[in-house]
C-alpha positions in Angstrom: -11.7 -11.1 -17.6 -10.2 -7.7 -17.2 -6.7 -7.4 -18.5 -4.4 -4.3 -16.5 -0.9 -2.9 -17.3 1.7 -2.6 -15.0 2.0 1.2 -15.0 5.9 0.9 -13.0 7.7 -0.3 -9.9 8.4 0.2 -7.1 12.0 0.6 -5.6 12.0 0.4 -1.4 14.4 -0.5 1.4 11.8 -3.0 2.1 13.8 -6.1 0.4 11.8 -9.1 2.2 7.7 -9.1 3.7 9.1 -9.6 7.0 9.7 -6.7 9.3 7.6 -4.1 7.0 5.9 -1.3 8.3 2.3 -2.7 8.1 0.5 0.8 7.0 1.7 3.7 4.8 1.4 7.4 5.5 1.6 8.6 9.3 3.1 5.1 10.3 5.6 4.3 8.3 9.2 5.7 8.3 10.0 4.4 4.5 11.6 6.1 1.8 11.3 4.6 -1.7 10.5 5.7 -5.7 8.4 4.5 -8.0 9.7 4.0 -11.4 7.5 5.0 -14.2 7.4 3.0 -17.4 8.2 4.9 -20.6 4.2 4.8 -21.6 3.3 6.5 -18.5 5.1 8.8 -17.7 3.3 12.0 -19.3 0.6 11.1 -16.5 2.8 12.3 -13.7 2.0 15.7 -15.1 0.7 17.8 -12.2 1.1 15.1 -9.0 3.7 16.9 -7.4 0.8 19.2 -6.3 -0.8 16.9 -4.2 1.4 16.2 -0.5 -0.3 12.1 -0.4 -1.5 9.5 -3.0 -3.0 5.8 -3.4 -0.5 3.6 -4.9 -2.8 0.8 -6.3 -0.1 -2.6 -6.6 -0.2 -5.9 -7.1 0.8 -8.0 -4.5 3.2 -10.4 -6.1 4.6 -12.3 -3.2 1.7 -13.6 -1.8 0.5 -16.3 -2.2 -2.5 -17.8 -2.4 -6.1 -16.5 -0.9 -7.8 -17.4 1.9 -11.4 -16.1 3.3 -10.2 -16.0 7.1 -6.8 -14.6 8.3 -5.3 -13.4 12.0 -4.7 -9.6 11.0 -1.5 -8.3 12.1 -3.6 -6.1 14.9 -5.5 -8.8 16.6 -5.2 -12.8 17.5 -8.9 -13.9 16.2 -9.8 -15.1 12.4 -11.7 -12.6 10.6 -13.2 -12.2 7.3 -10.8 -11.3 5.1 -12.7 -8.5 3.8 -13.0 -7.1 7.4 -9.0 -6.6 6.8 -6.5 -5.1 5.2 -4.5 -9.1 4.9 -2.7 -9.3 1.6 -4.3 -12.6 1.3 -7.0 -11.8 -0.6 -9.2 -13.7 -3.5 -7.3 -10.6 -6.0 -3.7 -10.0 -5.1 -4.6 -5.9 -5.3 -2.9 -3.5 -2.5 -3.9 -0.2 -1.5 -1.5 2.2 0.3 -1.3 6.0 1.0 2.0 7.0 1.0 3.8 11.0 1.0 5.1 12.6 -2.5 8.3 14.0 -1.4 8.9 15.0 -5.4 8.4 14.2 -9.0 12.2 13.8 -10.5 11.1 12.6 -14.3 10.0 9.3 -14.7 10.5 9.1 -10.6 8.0 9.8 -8.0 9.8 9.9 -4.6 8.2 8.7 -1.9 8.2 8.9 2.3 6.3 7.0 4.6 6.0 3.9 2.1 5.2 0.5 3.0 5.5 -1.1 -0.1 7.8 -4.3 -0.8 11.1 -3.5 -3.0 9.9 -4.8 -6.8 6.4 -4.5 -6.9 4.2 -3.7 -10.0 2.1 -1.1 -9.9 -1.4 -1.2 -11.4 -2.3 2.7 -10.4 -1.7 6.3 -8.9 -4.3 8.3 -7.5 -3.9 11.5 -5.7 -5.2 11.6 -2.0 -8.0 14.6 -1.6 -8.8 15.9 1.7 -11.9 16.5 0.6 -13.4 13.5 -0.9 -11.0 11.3 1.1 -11.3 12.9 4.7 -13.9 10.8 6.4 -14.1 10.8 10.2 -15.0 6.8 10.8 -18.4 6.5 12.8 -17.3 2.7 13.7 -14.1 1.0 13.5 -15.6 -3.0 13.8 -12.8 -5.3 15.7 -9.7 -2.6 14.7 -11.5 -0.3 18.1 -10.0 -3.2 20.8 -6.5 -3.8 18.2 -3.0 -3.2 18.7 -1.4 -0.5 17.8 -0.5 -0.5 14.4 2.8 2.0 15.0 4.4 -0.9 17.2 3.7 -4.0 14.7 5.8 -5.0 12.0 4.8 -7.2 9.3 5.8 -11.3 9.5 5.7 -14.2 7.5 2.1 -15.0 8.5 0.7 -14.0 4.8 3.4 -15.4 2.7 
């Protein structure tokens, strides 16, 4: 079994799952930091130069998996790898989110959608031109809601 580190932690106004914004960058409105541990922190060298990342986390507060969920966007079961539910056989998130600044062990964060206490297992900078990818087909997401008028709720707890 692979054995990972928590690298830091996040820090959010987002206290409780309920009510979350339920993407990062160009939906959400959240500030928050991410607080480095002491062993990591040389490898914030150089982020501030980059205006996004991937904030790779573990999903503590959910429990339990499931191989069909409702997604916040629609009202029919799906595969759970056809979604973006935090229910998932490996409690790992993914989220883009906006560097505002790098303040020491502190990188400050906007449009965050991350729950207040949550490890992190990762940081990866967001390239436009590796990450860029114009979507030729968008599966049951082309006839979903719109994700800037949804808020999380307490189905995936």
């Amino acid at each position: 079994m692979p054995e990972f580190n928590y690298i830091g932690k996040v820090f959010s106004e987002f206290k409780t799952i309920e009510n979350m914004p339920i993407q990062g960058a160009g939906i959400s409105k959240g500030n928050g930091y991410i607080e480095m541990f002491e062993p990591y922190i040389d490898g914030l060298k150089d982020l501030e130069g980059f205006s996004h990342c991937y904030i790779i986390f573990h999903l503590h507060k959910v429990k339990g998996a499931t191989l069909h969920v409702k997604p916040f966007l629609d009202n029919n079961l799906r595969g759970v790898f056809a979604t973006r539910s935090p229910k998932r056989p490996n409690a790992i998130g993914l989220s883009i989110v906006k560097i505002d600044s790098v303040q020491n062990n502190r990188v400050i964060l906007n449009e965050i959608d991350i729950l207040d206490g949550t490890p992190i297992l990762d940081i990866k900078p967001y390239i436009t031109q590796f990450d860029e990818i114009t979507s030729e087909k968008d599966g049951w997401y082309e006839s979903g809601m719109n994700p800037k008028n949804i808020l999380s709720d307490e189905r995936f707890k």
